[in-house]
C-alpha positions in Angstrom: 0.0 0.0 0.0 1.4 3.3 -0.5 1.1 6.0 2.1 1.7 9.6 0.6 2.4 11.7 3.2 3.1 15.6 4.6 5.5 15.2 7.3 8.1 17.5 9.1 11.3 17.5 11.4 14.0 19.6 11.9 14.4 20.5 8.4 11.0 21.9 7.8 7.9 20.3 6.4 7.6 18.2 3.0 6.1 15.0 1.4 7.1 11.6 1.2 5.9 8.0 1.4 5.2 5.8 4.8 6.8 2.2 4.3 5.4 -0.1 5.5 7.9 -0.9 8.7 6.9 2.5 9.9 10.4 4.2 8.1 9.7 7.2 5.3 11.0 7.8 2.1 11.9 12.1 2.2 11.0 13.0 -1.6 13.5 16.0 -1.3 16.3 13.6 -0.8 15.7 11.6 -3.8 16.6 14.1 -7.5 14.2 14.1 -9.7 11.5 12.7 -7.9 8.4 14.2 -7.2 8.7 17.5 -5.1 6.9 19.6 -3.6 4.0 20.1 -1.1 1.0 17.8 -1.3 -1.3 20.1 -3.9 1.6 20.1 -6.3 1.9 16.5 -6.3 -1.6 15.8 -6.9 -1.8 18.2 -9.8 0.9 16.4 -11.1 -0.9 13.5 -12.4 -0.4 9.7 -12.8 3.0 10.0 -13.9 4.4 11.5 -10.5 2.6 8.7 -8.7 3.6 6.2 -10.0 6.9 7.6 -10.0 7.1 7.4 -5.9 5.1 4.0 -5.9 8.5 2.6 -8.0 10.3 4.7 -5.6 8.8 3.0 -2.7 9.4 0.1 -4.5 12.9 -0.2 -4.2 13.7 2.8 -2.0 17.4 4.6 -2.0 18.9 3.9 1.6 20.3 7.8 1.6 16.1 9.1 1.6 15.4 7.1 4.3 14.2 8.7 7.3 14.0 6.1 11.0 10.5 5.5 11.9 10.0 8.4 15.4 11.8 10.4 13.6 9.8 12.8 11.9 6.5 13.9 12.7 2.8 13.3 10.5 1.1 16.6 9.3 -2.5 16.6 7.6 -1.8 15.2 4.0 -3.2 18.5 2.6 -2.4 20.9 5.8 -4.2 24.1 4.3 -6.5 23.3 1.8 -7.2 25.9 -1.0 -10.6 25.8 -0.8 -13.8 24.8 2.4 -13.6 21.6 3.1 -17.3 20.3 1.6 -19.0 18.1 4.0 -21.7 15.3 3.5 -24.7 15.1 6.4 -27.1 12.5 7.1 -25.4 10.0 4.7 -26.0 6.6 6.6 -29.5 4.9 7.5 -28.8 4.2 10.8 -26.9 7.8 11.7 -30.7 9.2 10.7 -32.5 7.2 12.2 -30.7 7.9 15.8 -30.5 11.7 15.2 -34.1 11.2 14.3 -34.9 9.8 17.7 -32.9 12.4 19.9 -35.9 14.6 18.7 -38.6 12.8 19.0 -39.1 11.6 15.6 -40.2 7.9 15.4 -40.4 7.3 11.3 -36.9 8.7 9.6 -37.5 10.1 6.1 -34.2 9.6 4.0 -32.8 12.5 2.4 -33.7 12.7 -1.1 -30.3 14.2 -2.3 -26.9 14.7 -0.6 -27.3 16.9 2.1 -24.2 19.3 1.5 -22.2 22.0 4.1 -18.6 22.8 4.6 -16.0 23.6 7.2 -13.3 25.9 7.1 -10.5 24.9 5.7 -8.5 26.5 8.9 -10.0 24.2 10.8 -7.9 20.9 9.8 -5.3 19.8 12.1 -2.8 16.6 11.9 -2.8 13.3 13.6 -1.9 13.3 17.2 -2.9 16.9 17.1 -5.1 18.5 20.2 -8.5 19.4 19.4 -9.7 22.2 21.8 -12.9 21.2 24.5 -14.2 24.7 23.5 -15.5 24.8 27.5 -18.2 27.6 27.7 -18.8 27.5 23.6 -20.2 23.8 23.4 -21.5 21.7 25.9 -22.1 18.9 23.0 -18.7 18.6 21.3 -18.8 15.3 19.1 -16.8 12.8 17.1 -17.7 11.8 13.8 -15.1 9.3 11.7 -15.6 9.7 8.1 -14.2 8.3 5.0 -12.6 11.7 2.7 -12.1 11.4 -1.0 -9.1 14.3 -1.9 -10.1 15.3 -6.0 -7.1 14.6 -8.4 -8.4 15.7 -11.6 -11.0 18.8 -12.1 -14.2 18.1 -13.4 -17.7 19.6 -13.4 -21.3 18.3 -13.9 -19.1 15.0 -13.7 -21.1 12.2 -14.4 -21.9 9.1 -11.7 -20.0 6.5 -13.6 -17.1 8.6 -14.0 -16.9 10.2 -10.3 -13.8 7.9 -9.6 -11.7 8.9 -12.1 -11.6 12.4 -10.7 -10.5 10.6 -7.4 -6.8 11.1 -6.3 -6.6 9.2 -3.1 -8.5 8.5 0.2 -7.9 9.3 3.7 -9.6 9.8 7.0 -11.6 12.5 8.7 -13.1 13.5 11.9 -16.0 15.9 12.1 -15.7 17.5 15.0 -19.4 19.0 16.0 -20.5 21.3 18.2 -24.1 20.0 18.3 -26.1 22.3 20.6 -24.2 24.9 17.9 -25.5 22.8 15.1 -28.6 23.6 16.3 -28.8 26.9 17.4 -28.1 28.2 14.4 -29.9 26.0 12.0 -27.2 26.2 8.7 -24.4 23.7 9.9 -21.3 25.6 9.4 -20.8 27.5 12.5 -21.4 24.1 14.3 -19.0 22.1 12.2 -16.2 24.9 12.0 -14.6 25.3 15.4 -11.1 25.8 15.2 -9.6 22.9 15.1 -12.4 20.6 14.5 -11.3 18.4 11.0 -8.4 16.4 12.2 -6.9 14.5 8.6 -4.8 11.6 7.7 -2.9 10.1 8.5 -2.3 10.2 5.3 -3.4 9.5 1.7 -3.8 6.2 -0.3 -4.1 6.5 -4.0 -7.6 6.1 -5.2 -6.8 2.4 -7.5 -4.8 1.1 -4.6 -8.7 1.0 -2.2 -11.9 0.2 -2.8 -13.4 2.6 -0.8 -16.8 1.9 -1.2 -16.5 -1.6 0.1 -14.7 -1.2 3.6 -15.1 -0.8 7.3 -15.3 2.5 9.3 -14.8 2.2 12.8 -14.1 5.0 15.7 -13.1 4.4 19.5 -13.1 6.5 22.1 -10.6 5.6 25.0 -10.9 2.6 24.0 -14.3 2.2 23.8 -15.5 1.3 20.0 -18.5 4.0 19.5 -19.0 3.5 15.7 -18.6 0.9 13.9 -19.8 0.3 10.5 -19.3 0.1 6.7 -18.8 2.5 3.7 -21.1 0.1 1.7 -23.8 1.2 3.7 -23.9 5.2 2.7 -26.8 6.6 1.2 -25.6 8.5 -1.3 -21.8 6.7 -2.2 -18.8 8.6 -3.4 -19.9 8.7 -7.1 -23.0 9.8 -6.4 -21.9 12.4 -4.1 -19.0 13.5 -6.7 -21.6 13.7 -9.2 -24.0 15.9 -6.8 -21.0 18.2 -5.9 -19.8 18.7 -9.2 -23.5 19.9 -11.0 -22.6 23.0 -12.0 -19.8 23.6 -9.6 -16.0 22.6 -10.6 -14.1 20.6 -8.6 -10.8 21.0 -8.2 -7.6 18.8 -7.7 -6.6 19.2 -3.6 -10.4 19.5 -2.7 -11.3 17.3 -0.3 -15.1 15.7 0.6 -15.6 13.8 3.7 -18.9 11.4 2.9 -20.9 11.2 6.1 -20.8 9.6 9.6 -22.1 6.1 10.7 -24.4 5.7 14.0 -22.6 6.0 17.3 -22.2 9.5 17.7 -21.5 10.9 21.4 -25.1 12.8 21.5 -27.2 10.0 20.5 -26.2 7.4 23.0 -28.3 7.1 25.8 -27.2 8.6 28.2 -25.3 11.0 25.6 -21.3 10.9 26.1 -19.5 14.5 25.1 -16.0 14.9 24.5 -14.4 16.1 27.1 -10.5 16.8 28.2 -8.3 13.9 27.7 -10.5 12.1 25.7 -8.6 9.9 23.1 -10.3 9.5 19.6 -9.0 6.8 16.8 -11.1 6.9 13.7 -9.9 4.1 11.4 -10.7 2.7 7.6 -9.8 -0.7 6.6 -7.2 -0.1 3.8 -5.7 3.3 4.8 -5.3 3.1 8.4 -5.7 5.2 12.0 -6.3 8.7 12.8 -6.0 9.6 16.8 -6.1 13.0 18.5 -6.7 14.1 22.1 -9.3 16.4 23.3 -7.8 18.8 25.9 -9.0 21.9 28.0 -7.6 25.5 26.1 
C-alpha cells in the first residue's frame, strides 16, 4: 500500500511516502522525484505517482528517514478551498438523530445533504483538538471516509466520479451539536477551530476500494462507531456527481462522505467529549487517525 504523506522534522515540512515498517522515504532527498508540497503533487498526475510508488518500490537507503523520527502533518495541511462536508449519509446515523428529537419514522434524504468547514479548521494526527469549554457543551466525534479530487471536473457524471478521485484518507468531524442547532445552517457548528483532524495520510484512489470497507471510531478505548462504507446513502460517485453539478471541482479539494451511528449525542445517556478524551477513527485499507481532546 502506498502511504503519501506531509510530514516535518528539523528540516521543515515536506512529502514523502510511509513504508510499510513505519520508516519514510523524504521526496527531497531523492533528484528528480516528485517534489513539492501535497497540492503540487496531486496536480501532477499519474506520472508522478507512479513515480514514488517505484520509488517506494525499491527505496534509495540515503532518503530514508527512521521510523519516530519525523512527525505526520495533515496530508493537505491548508486546503485551498472549504472543506465540503456530506450530512445525514448513513440509514442508521438518521435514524438515531431522528430519535434524539422525537421523531419515530426517519424520512431519508432525497439528495446529498451538503455544508462545509473551514478549511482553517484541519489539524494533523496526534494533534489536540480544543474542549471549547463555555462554547459547546455537545462537542462530538464523527469518523468519516474523505475522498481528496485529483483531476478537475464539473457536472461529472456518476459512472465517471472515480476517475476524478486522487486518493482516500480519513476525517473527523468534530461538532459542536447544541451549535448545530442553534443556528440551524451547519457551518458554525461544524467549524470550530480545530475541528477536522486529517490523515494520517493519503492512499491512492486504484490502490482501495473505498466503497467496500469498514469504518470504525473508539473513544478511550471504547468502540462507538462501527460500520461500513457500503452502507452510505448516497456513495462517493454519487456524491461526486452531486457536488460537481454546476460547480468545478478542483484537484486538492477534499469531501468527507458522512458519519455512521454511534455518535456521542445520540447514545443514551449521551457521552460528550471532554479533556483527555482519546479519539482513533480508522478505515480498513488506509489506516488510523487519533487526536486528544484537551482543556484550552
Amino acid at each position: 500500500m502506498t502511504r503519501l504523506a506531509t510530514f516535518t522534522d528539523a528540516k521543515g515540512p515536506r512529502i514523502g511516502c510511509v513504508l510499510e515498517d513505519g520508516r519514510m522515504l523524504d521526496l527531497a532527498a531523492v533528484p528528480g522525484a516528485p517534489g513539492g508540497d501535497m497540492l503540487s503533487l496531486i496536480e501532477a498526475g499519474p506520472a508522478a505517482l507512479a513515480a514514488i510508488a517505484a520509488l517506494a518500490a525499491d527505496p534509495p537507503v540515503a532518503a530514508l528517514l527512521p521510523a519516530g523520527g519525523w512527525t505526520l502533518l495533515a496530508p493537505i495541511p491548508r486546503p485551498r478551498r472549504n472543506v465540503f462536508c456530506v450530512g445525514r449519509n448513513y440509514m442508521d446515523h438518521v435514524a438515531e438523530g431522528d430519535r434524539t428529537r422525537g421523531i419515530t419514522q426517519s424520512e431519508l434524504p432525497k439528495y446529498p445533504q451538503f455544508f462545509t468547514k473551514a478549511p482553517d479548521c484541519v489539524i494533523a494526527p496526534e494533534d489536540w483538538i480544543p474542549a471549547h469549554a463555555g462554547v459547546t457543551q455537545w462537542l462530538d466525534y464523527e469518523v468519516e471516509l474523505a475522498a481528496v479530487i485529483g483531476t478537475e471536473g464539473r457536472d461529472i457524471p456518476r459512472e465517471r466520479a472515480l476517475e476524478h478521485v486522487f486518493g482516500w484518507t480519513i476525517g473527523n468531524d468534530v461538532t459542536g451539536r447544541d451549535l448545530q442547532r442553534r443556528y440551524g445552517q451547519w457551518f458554525k457548528g461544524k467549524s470550530l477551530d480545530r475541528s477536522c483532524p486529517l490523515g494520517p495520510w493519503i492512499v491512492p484512489a486504484g490502490e482501495l476500494d473505498a466503497l467496500n470497507t469498514g469504518i470504525r471510531c473508539f473513544v478511550n478505548g471504547e468502540k462507538r462507531q462501527d460500520s461500513h462504507t457500503s452502507k452510505m446513502i448516497f456513495d462517493v460517485r454519487e456524491i461526486i456527481h452531486q457536488l460537481s453539478i454546476g460547480f468545478t471541482l478542483k484537484p486538492g479539494d477534499v469531501i468527507i462522505t458522512g458519519t455512521p451511528e454511534g455518535v456521542g449525542y445520540a447514545m443514551q445517556p449521551p457521552k460528550t467529549l471532554q479533556p483527555g478524551d482519546v479519539i482513533e477513527c480508522e478505515i480498513d485499507g488506509i489506516g488510523r487517525l487519533r487526536n486528544v481532546v484537551r482543556a484550552e
